[in-house]
C-alpha positions in Angstrom: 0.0 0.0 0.0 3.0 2.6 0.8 4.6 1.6 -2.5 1.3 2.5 -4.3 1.2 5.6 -2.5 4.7 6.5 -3.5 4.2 5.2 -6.8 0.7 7.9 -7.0 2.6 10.5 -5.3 5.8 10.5 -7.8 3.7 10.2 -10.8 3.0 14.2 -12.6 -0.8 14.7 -12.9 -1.4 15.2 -16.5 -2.8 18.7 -16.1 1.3 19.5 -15.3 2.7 17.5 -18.3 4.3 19.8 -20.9 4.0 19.3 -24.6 7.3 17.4 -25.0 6.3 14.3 -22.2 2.8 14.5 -23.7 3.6 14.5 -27.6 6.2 12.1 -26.7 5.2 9.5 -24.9 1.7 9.4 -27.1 3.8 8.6 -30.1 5.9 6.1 -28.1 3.1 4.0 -27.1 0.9 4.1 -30.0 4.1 2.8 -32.3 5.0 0.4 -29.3 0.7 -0.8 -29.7 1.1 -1.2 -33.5 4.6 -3.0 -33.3 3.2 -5.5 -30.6 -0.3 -6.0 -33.2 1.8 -6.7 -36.0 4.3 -9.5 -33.9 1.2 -11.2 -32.7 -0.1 -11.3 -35.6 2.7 -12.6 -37.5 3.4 -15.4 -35.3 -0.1 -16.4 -35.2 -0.1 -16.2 -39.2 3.4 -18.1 -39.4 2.0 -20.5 -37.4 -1.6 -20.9 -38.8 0.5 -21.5 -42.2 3.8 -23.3 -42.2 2.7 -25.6 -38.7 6.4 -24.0 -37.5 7.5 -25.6 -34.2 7.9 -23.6 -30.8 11.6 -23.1 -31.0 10.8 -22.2 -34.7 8.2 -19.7 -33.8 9.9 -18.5 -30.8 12.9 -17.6 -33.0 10.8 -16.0 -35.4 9.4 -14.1 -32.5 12.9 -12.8 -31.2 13.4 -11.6 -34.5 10.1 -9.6 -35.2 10.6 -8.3 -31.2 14.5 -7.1 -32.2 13.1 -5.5 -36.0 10.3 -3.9 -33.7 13.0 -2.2 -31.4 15.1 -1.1 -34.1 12.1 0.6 -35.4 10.8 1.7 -32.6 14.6 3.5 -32.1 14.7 4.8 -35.0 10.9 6.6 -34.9 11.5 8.1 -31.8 15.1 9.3 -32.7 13.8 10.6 -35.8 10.7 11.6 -35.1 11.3 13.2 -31.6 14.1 15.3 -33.7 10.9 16.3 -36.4 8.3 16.9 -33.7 10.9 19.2 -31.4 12.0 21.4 -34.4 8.9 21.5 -36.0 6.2 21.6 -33.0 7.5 21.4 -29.3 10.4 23.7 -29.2 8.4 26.4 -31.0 5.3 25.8 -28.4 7.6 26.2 -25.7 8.9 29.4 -27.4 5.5 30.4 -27.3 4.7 29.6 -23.5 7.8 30.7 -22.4 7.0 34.3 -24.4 3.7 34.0 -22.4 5.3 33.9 -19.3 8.5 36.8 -19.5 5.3 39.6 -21.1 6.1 42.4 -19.6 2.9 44.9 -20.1 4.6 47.8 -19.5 7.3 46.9 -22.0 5.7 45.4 -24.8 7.9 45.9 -27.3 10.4 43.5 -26.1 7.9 40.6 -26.6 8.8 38.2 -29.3 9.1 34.5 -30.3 11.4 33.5 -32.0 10.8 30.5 -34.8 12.7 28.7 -37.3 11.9 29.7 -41.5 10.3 25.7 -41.2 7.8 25.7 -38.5 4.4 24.9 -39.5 1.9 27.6 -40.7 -0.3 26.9 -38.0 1.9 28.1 -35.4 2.8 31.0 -37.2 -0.3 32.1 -37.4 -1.0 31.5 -33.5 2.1 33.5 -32.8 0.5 36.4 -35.0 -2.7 36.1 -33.5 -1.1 35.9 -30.3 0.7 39.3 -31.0 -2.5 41.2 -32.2 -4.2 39.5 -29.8 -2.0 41.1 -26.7 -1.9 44.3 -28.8 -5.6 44.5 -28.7 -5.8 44.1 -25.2 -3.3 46.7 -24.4 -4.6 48.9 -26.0 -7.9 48.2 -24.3 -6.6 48.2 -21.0 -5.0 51.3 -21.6 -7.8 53.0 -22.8 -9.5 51.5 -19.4 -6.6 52.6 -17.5 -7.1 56.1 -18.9 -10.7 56.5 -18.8 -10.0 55.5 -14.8 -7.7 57.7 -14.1 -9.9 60.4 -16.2 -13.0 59.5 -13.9 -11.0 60.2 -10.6 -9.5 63.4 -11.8 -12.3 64.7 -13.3 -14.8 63.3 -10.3 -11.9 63.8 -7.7 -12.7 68.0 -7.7 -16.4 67.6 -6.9 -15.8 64.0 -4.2 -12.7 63.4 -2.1 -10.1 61.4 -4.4 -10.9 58.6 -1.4 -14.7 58.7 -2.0 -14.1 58.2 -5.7 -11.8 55.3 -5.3 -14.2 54.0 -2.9 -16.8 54.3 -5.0 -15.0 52.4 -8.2 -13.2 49.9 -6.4 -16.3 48.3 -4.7 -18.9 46.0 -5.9 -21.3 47.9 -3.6 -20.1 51.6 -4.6 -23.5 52.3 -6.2 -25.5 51.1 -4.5 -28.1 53.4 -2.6 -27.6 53.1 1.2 -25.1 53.7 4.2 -23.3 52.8 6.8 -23.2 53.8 10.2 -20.1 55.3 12.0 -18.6 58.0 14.0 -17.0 60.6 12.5 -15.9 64.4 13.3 -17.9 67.2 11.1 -15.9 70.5 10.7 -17.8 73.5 9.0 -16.5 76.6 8.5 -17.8 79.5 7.4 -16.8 83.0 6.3 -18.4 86.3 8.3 -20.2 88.7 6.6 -19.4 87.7 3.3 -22.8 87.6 1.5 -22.9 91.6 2.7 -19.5 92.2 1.0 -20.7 90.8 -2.0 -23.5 92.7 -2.2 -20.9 95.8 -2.7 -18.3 94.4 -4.6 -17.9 93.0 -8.5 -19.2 89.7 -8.7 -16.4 88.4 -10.8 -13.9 89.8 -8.1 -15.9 88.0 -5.2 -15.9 84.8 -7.5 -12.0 85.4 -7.3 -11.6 86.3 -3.7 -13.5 82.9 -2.7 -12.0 80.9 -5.4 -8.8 81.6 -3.9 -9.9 81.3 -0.4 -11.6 78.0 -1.1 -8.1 76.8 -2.7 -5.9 77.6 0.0 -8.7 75.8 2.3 -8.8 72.9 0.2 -5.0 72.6 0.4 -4.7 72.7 4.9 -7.7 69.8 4.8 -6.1 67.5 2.2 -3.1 68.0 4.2 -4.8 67.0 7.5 -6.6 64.0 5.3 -10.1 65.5 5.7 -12.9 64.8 2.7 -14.6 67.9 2.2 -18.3 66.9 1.5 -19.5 70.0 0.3 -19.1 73.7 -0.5 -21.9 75.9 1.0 -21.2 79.0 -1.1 -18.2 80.5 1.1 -19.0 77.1 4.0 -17.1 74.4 4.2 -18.3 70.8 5.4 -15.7 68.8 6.3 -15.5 65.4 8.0 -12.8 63.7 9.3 -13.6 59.6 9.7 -15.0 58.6 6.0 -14.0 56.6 4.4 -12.2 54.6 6.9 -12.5 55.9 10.8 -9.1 56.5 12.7 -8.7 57.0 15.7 -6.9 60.8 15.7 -10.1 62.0 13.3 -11.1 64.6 16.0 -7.3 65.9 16.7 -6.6 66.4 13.1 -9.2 67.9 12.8 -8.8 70.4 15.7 -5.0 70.5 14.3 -6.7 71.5 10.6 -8.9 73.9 11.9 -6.0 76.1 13.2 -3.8 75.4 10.5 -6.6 77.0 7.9 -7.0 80.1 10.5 -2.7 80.6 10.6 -3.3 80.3 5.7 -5.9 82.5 6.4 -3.8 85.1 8.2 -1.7 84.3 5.4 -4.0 84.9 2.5 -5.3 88.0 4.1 -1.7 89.3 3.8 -1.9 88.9 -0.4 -5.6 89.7 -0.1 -4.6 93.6 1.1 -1.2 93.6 -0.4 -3.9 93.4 -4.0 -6.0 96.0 -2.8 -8.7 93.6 -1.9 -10.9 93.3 1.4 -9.3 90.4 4.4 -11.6 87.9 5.1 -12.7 86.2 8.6 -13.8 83.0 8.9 -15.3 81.0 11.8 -15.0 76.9 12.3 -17.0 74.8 14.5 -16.6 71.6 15.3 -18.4 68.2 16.5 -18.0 64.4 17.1 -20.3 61.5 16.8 -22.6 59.0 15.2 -23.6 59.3 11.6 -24.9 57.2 8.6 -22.3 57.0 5.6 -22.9 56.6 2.3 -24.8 57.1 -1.0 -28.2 59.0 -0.6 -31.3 59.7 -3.0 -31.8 57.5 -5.7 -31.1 55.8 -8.9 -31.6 58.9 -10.6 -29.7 61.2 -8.6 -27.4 60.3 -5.9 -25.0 62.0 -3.7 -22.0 60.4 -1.4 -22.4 62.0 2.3 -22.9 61.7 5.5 -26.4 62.3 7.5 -26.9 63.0 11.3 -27.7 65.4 14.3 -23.8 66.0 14.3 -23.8 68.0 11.4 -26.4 70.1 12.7 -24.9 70.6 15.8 -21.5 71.3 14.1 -23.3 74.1 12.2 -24.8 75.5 15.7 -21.2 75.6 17.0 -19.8 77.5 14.2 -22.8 79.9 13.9 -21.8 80.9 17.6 -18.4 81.7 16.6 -16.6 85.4 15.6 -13.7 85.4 12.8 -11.0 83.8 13.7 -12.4 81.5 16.4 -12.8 77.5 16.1 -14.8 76.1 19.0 -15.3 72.2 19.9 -18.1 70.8 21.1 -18.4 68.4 24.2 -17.9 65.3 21.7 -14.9 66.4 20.1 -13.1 68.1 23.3 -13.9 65.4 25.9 -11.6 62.9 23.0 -8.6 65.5 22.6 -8.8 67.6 25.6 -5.4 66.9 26.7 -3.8 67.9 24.2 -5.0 71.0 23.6 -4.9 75.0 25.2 -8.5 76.5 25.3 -10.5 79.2 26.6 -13.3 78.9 29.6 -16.2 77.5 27.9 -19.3 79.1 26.2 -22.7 77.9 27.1 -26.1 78.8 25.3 -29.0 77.5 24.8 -30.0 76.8 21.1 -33.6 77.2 19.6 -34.6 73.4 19.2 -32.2 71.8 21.4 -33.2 70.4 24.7 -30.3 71.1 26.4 -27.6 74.2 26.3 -24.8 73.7 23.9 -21.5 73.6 25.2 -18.6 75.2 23.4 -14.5 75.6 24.0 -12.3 78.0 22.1 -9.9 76.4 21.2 -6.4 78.5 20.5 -3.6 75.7 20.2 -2.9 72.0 19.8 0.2 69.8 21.2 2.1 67.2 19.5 2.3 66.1 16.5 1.4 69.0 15.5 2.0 71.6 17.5 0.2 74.1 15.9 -1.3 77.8 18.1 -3.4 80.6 16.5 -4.5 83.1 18.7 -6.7 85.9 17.5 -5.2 89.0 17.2 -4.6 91.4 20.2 -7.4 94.1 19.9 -6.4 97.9 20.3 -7.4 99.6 23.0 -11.1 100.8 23.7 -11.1 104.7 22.7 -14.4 106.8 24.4 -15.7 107.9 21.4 -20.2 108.1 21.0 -22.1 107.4 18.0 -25.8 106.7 18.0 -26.7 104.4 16.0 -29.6 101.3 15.5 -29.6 97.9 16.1 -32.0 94.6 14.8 -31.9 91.4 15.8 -30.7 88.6 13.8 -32.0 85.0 13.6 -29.2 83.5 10.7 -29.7 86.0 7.6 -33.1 87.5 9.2 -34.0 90.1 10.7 -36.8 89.4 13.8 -36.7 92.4 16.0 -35.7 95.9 16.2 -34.5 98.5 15.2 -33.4 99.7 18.9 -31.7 103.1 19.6 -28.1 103.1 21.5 -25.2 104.7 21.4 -21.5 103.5 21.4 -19.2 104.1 24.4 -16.6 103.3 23.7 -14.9 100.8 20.3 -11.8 99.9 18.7 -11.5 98.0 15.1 -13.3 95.4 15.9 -15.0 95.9 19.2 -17.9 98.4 20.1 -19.3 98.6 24.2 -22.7 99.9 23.2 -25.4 101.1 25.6 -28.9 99.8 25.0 -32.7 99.8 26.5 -33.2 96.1 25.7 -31.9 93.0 26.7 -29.9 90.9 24.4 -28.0 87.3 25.3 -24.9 86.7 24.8 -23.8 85.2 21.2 -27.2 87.0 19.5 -26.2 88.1 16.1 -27.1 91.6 15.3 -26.7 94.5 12.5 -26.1 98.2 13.1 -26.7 101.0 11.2 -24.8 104.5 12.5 -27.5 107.0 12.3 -25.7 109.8 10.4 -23.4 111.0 7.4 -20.4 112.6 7.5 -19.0 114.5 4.8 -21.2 112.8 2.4 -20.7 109.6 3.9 -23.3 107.3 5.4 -22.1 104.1 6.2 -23.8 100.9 5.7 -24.6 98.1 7.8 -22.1 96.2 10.2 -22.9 93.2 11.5 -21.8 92.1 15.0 -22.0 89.0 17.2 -23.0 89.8 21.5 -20.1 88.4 23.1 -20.0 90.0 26.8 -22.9 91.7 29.0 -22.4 94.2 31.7 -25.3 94.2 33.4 -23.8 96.4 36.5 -24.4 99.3 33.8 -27.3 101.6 33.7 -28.3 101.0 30.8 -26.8 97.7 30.0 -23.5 97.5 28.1 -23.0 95.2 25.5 -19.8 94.6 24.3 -19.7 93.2 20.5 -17.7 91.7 17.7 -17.9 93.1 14.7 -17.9 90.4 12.0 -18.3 92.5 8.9 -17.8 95.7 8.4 -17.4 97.8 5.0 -14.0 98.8 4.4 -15.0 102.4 3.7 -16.4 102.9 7.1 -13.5 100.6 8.6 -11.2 103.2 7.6 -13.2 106.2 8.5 -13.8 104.4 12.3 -9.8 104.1 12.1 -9.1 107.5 11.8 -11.7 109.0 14.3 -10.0 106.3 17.0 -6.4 107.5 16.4 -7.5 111.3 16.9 -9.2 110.5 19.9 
């Protein structure tokens, strides 16, 4: 039984025979069949017809056995010659061609064959060569047409999302995934109003350029902007494979796009054109990945109460500012160098929303942006109106007050009414001066001192024209 065993395991299954052992050894045997047919039957005919003896016959038979040796010889010397010349060796040429392609050398692919071989394999070498020359050139045409679909589709989707998207079986297919991610949106201040007064092709270039240096700091920080909201940005940090430092780069990308922003301000002057300010909020948790709509129309994103909540945060902030919410801070909070929290109470949350101002992050990134340190308060007074904002619209006012005192950016204004903390607003000063009437400023509540009769409320301005910048300017340095 072990020597069967052997014997099987020693033995080549035919599917690994070459052409040589097959070819070979099939013309071996079938001569060896015919010789052994012909001795049988020309003993058997000797026999039947001469009566020979045994010795006779057995003669005869060692005879016919030697002539059937000789031939056999001779065939397979002479015929193993014929079929390696004229069949094996230029099959083997032609596997062995098969196996050294190199696709991204094709030129160096040949098989070489004598003047003699047979037509036949001519003609599969041939269609062998047109047949790899077709499907090069179909593969490249694939390979371009794939790398023309993630170009073209990698500016409007993350280059990830796209790859995502071609590389699985299930990359159409409408539905999600659930996971947690961190959402960053940022968003610019006050620039719909400074659209409204500048050249639309020049505010198409100001937030083209803006929107390219942003793009830039998140592809660094590997985030996959979702979407451009006008002069927003949706970010999120986690698709399409969660990590676990998602919600330190993205603290670490938020300050990293307020330090280009400093920078792009700097060109942005230095060209006669207005700086920018942008606020970035932050959030962390639960979402549903993935393709949504329909067969129709279908867009890869991401859907949850986290976005939401990231846009809350960021609507709270004032240029320059990226605040974290409890999610994200509670993950990274050791790390980072922030501010006392902000607390306020949303309309449709149940509960107040908690924000950090964040101004710098450790290693390994080591990155700090604080805002820049205001100018002192100068007394000057200037009536002027305020309404209330709710987003873009206005729901209450206008309400008389007068400044107290303001600097570039800050203005401690008196008024009758209360307003909380973080309530957008827009002023109006209530006079011209030397043919000049300003237009509206917007501002964001960001201190209340209640202690004063009436109230002061000390605000942010987050837009402000530059006309009237540069007029407020030049009454501060006189006073």
């Amino acid at each position: 039984m072990n020597t069967e065993l052997s014997t099987q395991q020693t033995e080549k299954p035919l599917k690994d025979k070459g052409i040589r052992e097959i070819l070979l050894a099939g013309v071996f045997w079938r001569i060896l069949v015919i010789e052994m047919i012909l001795l049988v039957w020309s003993v058997v005919y000797k026999m039947a017809s001469e009566g020979a003896s045994g010795v006779d016959l057995m003669w005869y038979a060692l005879r016919i056995i030697l002539l059937v040796v000789v031939i056999i010889m001779f065939m397979m010397i002479s015929l193993r010659r014929f079929l390696e010349r004229r069949i094996i060796r230029p099959m083997e040429a032609i596997a062995e061609g098969n196996r050294r392609l190199d696709v991204a050398h094709p030129e160096v692919d040949n098989v070489p064959l004598e003047d003699d071989v047979a037509v036949e394999i001519r003609e599969i070498v041939s269609t062998r060569a047109k047949m790899l020359e077709a499907i090069l050139n179909v593969s490249n045409q694939r390979l371009q047409l794939v790398t023309f679909i993630k170009d073209t589709f990698g500016r409007y989707l993350s280059r990830k999302i796209v790859d995502e998207i071609l590389e699985s079986p299930e990359g159409r297919r409408i539905g999600g995934r659930r996971q947690t991610v961190t959402v960053l949106m940022s968003d610019l201040r006050g620039f719909s109003d400074l659209s409204d007064s500048r050249d639309p092709e020049e505010m198409v270039r100001i937030l083209n350029r803006y929107l390219e240096a942003m793009t830039q700091v998140i592809q660094e920080y590997d985030g996959v902007i979702d979407e451009f909201i006008g002069d927003a940005i949706l970010t999120v940090f986690g698709i399409p494979e969660e990590r676990a430092d998602d919600p330190a780069r993205a603290v670490a990308c938020a300050l990293a796009m307020q330090q280009t922003l400093a920078d792009l301000n700097r060109d942005l002057v230095a060209d006669g054109l207005p700086p920018l300010e942008m606020g970035i909020g932050i959030n962390t948790g639960p979402v549903v990945v993935g393709n949504l709509g329909s067969e129709a129309r279908t867009k890869y994103g991401i859907v949850g109460a986290v976005v939401n909540v990231a846009s809350r945060i960021e609507s709270n902030t004032v240029g320059g500012q990226v605040l974290l919410g409890e999610a994200t801070y509670t993950k990274v909070d050791a790390q980072l160098a922030a501010e006392p929290p902000m607390t306020v109470m949303m309309k449709g949350f149940k509960r107040p929303l908690v924000c950090y101002p964040v101004t710098a992050i450790g290693p390994p990134y080591d990155i700090r942006f604080n805002l820049k340190t205001p100018d002192p308060l100068v007394e000057i007074c200037l009536p002027l109106q305020l309404w209330r904002l709710d987003g873009k619209k206005v729901v209450a006012g206008p309400i008389a007050g007068e400044t107290r005192k303001l600097n570039e950016t800050t203005f401690v204004v008196n008024f009758t009414e209360l307003l909380l903390p973080l309530t957008n607003v827009k002023l109006l000063f209530t006079f011209c001066q030397d043919a000049h009437c300003f237009s509206d400023i917007y501002a964001k509540v960001i201190d209340v001192d209640h202690a004063s009769q009436p109230p002061a409320y000390r605000l942010q301005v987050t837009y402000m024209d530059q006309e009237d910048r540069a007029l407020l300017n030049r009454w501060i340095r006189a006073a």
